[in-house]
C-alpha positions in Angstrom: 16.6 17.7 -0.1 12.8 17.7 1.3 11.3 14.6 2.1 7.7 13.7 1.4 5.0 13.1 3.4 2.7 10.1 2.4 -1.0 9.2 3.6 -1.6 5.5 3.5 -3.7 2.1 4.8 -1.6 0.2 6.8 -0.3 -2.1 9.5 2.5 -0.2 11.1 3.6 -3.2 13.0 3.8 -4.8 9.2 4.5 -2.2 6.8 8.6 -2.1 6.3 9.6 1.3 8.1 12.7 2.5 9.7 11.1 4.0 12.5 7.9 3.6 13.6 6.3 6.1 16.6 4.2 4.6 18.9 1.7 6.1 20.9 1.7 5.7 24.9 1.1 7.5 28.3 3.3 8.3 31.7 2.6 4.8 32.8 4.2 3.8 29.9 1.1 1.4 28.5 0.4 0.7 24.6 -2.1 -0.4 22.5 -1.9 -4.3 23.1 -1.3 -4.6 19.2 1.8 -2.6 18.9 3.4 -5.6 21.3 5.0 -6.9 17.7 7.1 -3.7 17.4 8.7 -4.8 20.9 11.5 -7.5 22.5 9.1 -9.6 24.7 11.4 -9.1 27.5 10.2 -4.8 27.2 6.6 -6.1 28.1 6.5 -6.1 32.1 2.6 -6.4 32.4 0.4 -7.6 29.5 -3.6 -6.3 30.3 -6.3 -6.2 28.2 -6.3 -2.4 28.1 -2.6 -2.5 27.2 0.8 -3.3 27.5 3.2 -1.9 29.9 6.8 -1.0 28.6 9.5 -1.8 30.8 11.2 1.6 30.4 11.1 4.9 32.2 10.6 8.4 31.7 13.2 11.3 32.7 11.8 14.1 33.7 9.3 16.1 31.3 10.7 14.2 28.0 8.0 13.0 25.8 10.0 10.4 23.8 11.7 7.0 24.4 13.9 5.4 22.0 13.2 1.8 22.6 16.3 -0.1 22.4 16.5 -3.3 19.9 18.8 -5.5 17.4 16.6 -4.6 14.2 16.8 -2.1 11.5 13.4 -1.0 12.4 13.6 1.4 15.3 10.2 1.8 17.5 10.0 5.5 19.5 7.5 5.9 22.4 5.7 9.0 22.9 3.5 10.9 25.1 0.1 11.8 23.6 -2.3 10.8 26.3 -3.4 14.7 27.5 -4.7 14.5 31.1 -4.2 17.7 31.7 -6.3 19.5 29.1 -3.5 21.1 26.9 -5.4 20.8 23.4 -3.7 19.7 20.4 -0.8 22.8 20.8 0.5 19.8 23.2 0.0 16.9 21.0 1.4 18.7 18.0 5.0 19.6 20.3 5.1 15.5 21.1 5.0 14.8 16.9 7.6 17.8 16.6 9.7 16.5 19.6 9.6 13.0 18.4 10.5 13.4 14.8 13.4 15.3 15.7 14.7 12.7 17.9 14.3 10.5 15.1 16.4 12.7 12.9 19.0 12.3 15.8 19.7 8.3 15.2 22.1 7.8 12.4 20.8 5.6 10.1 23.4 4.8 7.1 21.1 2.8 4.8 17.5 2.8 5.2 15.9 -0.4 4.7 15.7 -2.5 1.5 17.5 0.2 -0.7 15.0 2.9 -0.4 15.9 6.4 -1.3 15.2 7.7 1.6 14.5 6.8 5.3 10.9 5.9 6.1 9.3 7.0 9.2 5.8 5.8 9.9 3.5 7.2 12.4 -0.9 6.9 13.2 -2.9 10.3 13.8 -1.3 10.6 17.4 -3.8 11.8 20.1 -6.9 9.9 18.2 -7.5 6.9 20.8 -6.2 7.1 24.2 -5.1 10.7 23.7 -8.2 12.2 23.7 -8.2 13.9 20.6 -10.7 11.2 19.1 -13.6 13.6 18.9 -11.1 16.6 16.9 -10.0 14.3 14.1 -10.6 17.0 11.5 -8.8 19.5 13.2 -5.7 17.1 14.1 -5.3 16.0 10.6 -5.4 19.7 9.5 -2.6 20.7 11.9 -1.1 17.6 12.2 0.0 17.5 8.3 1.6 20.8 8.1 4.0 19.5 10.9 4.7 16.4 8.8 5.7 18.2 6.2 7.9 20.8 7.8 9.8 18.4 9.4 9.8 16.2 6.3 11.5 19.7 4.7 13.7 19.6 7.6 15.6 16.6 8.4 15.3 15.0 4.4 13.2 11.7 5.5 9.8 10.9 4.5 7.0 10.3 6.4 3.9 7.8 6.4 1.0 9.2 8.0 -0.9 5.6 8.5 -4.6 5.5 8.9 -6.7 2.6 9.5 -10.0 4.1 9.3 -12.0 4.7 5.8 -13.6 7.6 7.2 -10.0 9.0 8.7 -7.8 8.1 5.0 -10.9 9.7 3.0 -10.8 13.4 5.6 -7.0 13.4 4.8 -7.0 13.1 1.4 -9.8 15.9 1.2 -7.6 18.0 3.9 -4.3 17.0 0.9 -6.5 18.0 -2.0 -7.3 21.6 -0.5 -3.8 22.3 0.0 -0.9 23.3 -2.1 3.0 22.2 -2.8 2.6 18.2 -1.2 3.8 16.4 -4.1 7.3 17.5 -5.5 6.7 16.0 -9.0 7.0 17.6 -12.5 3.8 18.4 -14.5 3.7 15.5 -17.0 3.2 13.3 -14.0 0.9 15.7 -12.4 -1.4 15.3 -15.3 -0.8 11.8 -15.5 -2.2 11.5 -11.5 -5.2 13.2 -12.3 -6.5 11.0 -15.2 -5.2 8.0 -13.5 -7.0 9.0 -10.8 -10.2 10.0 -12.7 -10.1 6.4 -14.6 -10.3 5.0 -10.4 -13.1 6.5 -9.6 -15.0 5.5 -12.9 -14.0 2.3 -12.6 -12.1 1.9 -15.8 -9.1 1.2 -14.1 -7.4 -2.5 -13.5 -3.7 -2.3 -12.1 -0.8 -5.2 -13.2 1.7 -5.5 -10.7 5.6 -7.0 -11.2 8.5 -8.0 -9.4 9.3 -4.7 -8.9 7.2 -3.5 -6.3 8.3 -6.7 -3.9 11.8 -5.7 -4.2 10.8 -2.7 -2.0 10.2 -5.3 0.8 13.0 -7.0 0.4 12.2 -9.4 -2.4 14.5 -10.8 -4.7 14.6 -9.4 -8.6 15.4 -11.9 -11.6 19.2 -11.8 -10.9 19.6 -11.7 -7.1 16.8 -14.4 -7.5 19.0 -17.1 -9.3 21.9 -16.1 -7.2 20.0 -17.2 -4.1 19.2 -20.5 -5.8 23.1 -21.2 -7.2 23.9 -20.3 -3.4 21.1 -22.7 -1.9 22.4 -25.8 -4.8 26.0 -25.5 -4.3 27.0 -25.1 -7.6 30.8 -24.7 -8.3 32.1 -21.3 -9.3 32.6 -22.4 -12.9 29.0 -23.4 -13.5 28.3 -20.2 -11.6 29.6 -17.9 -13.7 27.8 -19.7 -16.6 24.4 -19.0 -15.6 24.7 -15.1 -16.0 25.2 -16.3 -19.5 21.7 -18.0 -19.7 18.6 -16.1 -19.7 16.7 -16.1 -16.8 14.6 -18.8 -17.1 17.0 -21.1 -18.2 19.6 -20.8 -15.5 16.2 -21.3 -13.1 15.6 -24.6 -14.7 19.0 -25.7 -14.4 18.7 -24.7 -10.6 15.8 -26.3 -10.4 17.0 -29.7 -12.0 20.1 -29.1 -9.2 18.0 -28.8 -5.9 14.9 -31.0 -6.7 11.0 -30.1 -7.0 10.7 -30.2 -3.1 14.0 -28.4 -2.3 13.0 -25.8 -5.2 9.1 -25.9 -3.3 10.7 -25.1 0.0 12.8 -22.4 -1.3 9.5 -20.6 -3.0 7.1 -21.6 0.1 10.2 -19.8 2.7 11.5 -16.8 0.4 8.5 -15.4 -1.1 5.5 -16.6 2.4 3.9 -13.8 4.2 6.3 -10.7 5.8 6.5 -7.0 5.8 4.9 -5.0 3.1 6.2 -2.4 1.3 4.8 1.3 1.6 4.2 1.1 -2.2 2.3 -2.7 -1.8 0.0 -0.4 0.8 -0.4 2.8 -1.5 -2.0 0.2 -4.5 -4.0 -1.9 -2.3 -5.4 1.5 -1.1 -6.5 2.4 -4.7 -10.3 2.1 -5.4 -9.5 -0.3 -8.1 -11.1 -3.8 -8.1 -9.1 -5.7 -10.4 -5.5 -6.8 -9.9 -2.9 -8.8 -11.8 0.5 -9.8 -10.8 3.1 -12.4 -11.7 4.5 -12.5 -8.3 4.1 -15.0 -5.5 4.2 -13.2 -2.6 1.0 -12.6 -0.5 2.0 -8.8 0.8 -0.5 -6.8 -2.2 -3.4 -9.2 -0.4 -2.0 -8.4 3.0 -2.0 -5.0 2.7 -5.3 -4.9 1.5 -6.7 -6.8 4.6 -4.8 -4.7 7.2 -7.1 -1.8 5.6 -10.5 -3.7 5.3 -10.5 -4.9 1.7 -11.1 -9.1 1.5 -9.4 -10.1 -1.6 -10.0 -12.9 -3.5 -7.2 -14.5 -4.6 -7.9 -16.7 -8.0 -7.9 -19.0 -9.3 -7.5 -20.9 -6.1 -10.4 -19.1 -4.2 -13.8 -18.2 -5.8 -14.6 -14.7 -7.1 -17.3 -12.7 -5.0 -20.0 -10.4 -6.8 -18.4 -6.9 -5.7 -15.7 -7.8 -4.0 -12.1 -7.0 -5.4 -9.8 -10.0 -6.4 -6.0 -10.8 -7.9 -5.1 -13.0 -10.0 -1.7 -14.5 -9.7 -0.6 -15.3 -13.2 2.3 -16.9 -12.5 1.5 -19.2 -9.1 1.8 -18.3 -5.5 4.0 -19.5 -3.3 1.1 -21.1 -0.8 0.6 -23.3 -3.3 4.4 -24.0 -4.7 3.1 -26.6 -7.4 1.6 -23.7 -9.0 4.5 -21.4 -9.3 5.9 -20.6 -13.1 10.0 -20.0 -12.8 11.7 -22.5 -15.3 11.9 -22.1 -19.1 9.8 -25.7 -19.2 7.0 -24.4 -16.6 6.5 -20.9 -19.1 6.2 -23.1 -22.4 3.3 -25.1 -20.5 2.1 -21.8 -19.0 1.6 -20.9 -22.7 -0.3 -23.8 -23.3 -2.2 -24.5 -20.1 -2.9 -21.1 -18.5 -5.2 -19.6 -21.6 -7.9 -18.9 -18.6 -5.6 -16.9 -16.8 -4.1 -15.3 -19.7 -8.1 -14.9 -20.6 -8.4 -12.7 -17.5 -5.9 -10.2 -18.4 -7.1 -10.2 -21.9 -10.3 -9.0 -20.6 -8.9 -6.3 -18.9 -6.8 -5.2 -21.4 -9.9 -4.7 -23.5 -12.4 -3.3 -20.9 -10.3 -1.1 -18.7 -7.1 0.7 -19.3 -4.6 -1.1 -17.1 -1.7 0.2 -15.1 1.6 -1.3 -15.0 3.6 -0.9 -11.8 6.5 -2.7 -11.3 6.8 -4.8 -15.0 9.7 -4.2 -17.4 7.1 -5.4 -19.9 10.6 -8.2 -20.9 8.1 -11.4 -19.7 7.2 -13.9 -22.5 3.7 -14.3 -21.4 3.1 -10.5 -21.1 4.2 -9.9 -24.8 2.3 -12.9 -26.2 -1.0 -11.1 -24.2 -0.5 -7.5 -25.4 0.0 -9.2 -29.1 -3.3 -10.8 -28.7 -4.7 -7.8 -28.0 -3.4 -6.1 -30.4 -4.8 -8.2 -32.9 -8.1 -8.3 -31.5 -8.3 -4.4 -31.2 -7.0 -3.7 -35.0 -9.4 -2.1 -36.7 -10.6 -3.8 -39.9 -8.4 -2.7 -42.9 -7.0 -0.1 -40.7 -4.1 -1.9 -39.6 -4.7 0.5 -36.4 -5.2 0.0 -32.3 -6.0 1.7 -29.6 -3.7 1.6 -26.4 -4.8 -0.3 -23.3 -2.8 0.7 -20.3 0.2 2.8 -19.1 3.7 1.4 -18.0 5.1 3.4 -14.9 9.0 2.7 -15.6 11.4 3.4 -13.4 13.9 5.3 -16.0 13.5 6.0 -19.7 14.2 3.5 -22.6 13.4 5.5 -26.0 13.9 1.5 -27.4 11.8 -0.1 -25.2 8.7 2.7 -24.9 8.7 2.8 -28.9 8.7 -0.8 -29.0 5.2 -0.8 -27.1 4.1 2.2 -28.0 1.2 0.5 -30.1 -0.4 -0.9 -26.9 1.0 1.0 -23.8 2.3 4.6 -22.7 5.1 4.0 -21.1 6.0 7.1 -18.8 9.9 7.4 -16.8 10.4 8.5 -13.4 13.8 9.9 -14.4 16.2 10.2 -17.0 18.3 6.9 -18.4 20.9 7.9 -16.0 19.0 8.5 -13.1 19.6 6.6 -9.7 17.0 3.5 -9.7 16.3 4.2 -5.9 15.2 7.5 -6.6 13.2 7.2 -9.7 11.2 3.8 -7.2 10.6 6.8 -5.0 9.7 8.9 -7.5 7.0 5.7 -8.4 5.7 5.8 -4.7 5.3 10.2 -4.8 3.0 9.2 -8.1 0.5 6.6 -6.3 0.5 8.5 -3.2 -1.1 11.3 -5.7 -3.2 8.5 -7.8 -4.5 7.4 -4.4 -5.5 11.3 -2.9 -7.2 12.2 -5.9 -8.7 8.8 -6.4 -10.4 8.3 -3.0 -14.2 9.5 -3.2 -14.3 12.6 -0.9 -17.4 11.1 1.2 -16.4 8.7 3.8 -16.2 10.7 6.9 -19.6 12.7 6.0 -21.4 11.0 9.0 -18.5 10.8 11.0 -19.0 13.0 14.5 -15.1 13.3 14.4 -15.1 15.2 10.8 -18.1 17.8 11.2 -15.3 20.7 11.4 -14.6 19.8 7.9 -18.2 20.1 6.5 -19.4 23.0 4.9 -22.6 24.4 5.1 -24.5 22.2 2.4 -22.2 18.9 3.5 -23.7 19.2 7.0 -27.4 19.9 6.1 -27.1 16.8 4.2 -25.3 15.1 7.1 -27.9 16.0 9.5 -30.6 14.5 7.3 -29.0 11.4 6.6 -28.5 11.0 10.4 -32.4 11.4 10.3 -32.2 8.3 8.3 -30.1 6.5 10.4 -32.3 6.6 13.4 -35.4 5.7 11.3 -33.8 1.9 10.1 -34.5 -0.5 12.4 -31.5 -2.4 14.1 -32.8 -5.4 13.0 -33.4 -4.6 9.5 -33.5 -7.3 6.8 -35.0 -6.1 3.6 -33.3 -6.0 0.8 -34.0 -1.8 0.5 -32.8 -0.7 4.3 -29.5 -3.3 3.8 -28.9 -1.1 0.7 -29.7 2.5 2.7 -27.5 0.8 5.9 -24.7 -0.2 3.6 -24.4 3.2 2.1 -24.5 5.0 5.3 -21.8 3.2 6.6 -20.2 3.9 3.4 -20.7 7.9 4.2 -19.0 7.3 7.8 -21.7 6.8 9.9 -21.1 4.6 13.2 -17.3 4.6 12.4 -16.2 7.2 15.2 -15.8 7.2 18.8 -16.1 11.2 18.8 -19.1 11.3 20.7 -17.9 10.7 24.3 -17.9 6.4 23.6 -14.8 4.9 24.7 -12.0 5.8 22.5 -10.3 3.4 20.1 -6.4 2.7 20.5 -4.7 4.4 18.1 -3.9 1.8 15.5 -7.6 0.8 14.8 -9.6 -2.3 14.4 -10.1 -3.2 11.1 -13.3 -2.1 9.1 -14.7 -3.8 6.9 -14.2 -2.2 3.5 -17.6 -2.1 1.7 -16.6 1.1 -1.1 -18.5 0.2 -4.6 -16.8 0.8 -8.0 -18.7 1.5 -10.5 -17.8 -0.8 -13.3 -17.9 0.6 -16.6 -16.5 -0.4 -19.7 -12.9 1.2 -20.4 
């Protein structure tokens, strides 16, 4: 069974992998912020420059396993060409490498996921010397992905820091055919999806289901965690399956006490590994987020790639700038946090500003659901609300406002909403859950190609191979530009022209003989504009 190969903003030292490749030279020296991907007792000599591995080559090998007590296994390899051997070379180190990989048993990959998750950056782009042949790396470099995806049944994450480097990729995906194994309903469904980002009519929701990727706990493992933490007897136990869900978190609740149950939220849901899918939605050119989780890891994820979110309500919203709401609390601030049967029914009388927010969206935008079992009291009094408002007079009809990606198909459940959502299944009612979650992940990956505007490496010296004739007159005259603004610009008009250039890639590359970055980048600030537009 062929793997998939996914392009994505991330961390790698913080993005939940199994295996993780890791750029490095002869000597044996890394990027100082790979160092979290290593036992402290592997770094023999910490320089500004770079770490030194306390490990050794034999012979002409290329790649190091480097030993640990983890899931998550981190592989050294050789990309740094000092002998002028051209990307043939670096392209034999990514083969060489992923077959090792393939080599190490791994019996379940992490947190339940279908498959095992291998994560590697553009190898050969900072220290390696391939900095200045970006477009051509990417170009060679994903075909090799992919056959060794088709090979040894794992799936790769090609991770990018860059906006000008994620935007080249997805143009080099787009031009090519056969990278996303999905059937032709959710083909379609990518490309308005995808259309609706880019116009701005598009606001995502996200549920518990996308932190149980990282390791999160769902409803039920959720209250088991908290009978476990309270000591309840079995007999008690055994009752709460009984009670619904908020209920038997009440009862918990009343068991441990407010600053037990605040401690619990604050440890179990703080800041930790991302998911790949938390990375492939905060990727999405989409301002507007929702979620009823706690956990920081969508907002995380967003700020390894350059995007400040605002988090409301507890910081204030910036003109431009993308923000989430948490609906139900977050666990930085544990007070906040709606769990217990008690804390909903006040939720449904305090939070009408929240609620307000989504309301909005649901009636500007078309929002996507990712995650949601669309089962939460709040959600169902919201989408009734909106209902109501949106029935046209006498016509006892609505539009829908959004689409629900579930994980496997409920005829019941999709009929019941089918007045305000589309609901669309990754598999059949019988299908394995893993799968159909993966299934999820293949779908944004494709949302997020087709999504990302196909003009951030324009001025980027490291992506003129993939210009065509008009793209690089156009280039060459916005350069022109460039060098006319001032450095120490201030009027309203050359901000605008500066901010746009650097929206179109200029002055994000090292291509042009500048020192070369490491490989996992610095992070940019993120300044793409959305249009906002009324859904």
């Amino acid at each position: 069974m062929s793997g998939h190969v996914f392009v994505v903003g991330a961390d790698l030292t913080r993005m939940s992998c199994d295996d993780v490749l890791v750029p490095t030279d002869r000597s044996l020296r890394v990027a100082r912020s790979w160092a979290p991907l290593f036992p402290d007792e592997l770094i023999t000599d910490r320089q500004a420059e770079g770490d030194c591995i306390g490990m050794s080559w034999s012979g002409d090998e290329r790649v190091l396993e480097v030993p640990g007590s983890d899931s998550r296994r981190a592989w050294l390899v050789d990309t740094v060409d000092d002998g002028g051997r051209g990307l043939p070379w670096l392209l034999d180190g990514a083969r060489e490498a992923l077959a090792a990989v393939a080599r190490r048993e791994v019996p379940e990959p992490a947190h339940g996921r279908a498959r095992r998750l291998v994560g590697l950056p553009a190898l050969g782009t900072g220290w390696g010397g391939a900095a200045g042949q970006r477009g051509a790396l990417l170009q060679q470099l994903l075909p090799v992905l992919r056959e060794a995806a088709e090979e040894h049944g794992f799936d790769v994450a090609l991770v990018l820091r860059g906006p000008s480097d994620l935007a080249a990729a997805q143009r080099v995906r787009r031009g090519e055919e056969g990278g996303w194994n999905l059937p032709g309903n959710l083909r379609e469904l990518a490309e308005d999806l995808g259309e609706r980002a880019r116009r701005g009519q598009l606001a995502l929701f996200i549920g518990a289901g996308v932190g149980a990727a990282a390791g999160l706990p769902t409803w039920p493992q959720l209250v088991d965690e908290l009978a476990t933490r309270s000591g309840l007897d079995d007999g008690l136990r055994e009752g709460l399956a009984r009670l619904p869900p908020q209920d038997s978190a009440a009862l918990l609740s009343r068991e441990l006490g407010p600053e037990e149950m605040a401690a619990f939220v604050a440890e179990r849901f703080g800041p930790g590994s991302y998911a790949l899918a938390h990375a492939l939605i905060a990727g999405l050119p989409v301002q507007e987020f929702v979620t009823t989780n706690y956990d920081p890891l969508v907002e995380l994820a967003a700020t390894d790639i350059g995007r400040e979110v605002t988090v409301l309500p507890y910081e204030e919203a910036r003109p431009g700038a993308p923000w989430l709401l948490k609906l139900h609390g977050d666990a930085a601030h544990p007070e906040s946090v709606v769990l217990t049967r008690e804390e909903y029914l006040q939720f449904g009388n305090q939070g009408a500003a929240l609620a307000g927010v989504l309301h909005s969206l649901l009636l500007t935008r078309h929002v996507l659901f990712v995650g949601t079992s669309m089962l939460d009291d709040d959600l169902i009094r919201i989408a009734h609300q909106v209902r109501t408002a949106l029935k046209t007079q006498g016509s006892g009809t609505a539009r829908r406002t959004g689409t629900v990606l579930a994980l496997r198909e409920d005829v019941a459940r999709a009929r019941l909403w089918e007045q305000d959502v589309e609901t669309v299944a990754m598999c059949p009612a019988d299908g394995e859950p893993a799968e159909a979650a993966r299934r999820l992940e293949v779908l944004l990956d494709l949302i997020g190609c087709l999504s990302t505007p196909p003009t951030g490496y324009l001025l980027d010296p490291a992506y003129r191979g993939l210009l065509n004739d008009e793209e690089q007159a156009l280039a060459g005259t916005l350069r022109c530009v460039a060098e006319a603004l001032p450095e120490d610009a201030s009027s309203t008009a050359a901000l605008e022209v500066a901010g746009l250039l650097r929206r179109l890639g200029h002055g994000s590359s090292a291509a042009d003989g500048e020192a070369p970055p490491p490989d996992i980048a610095t992070r940019p600030r993120d300044e793409r504009v959305q249009e906002q537009r009324p859904g």
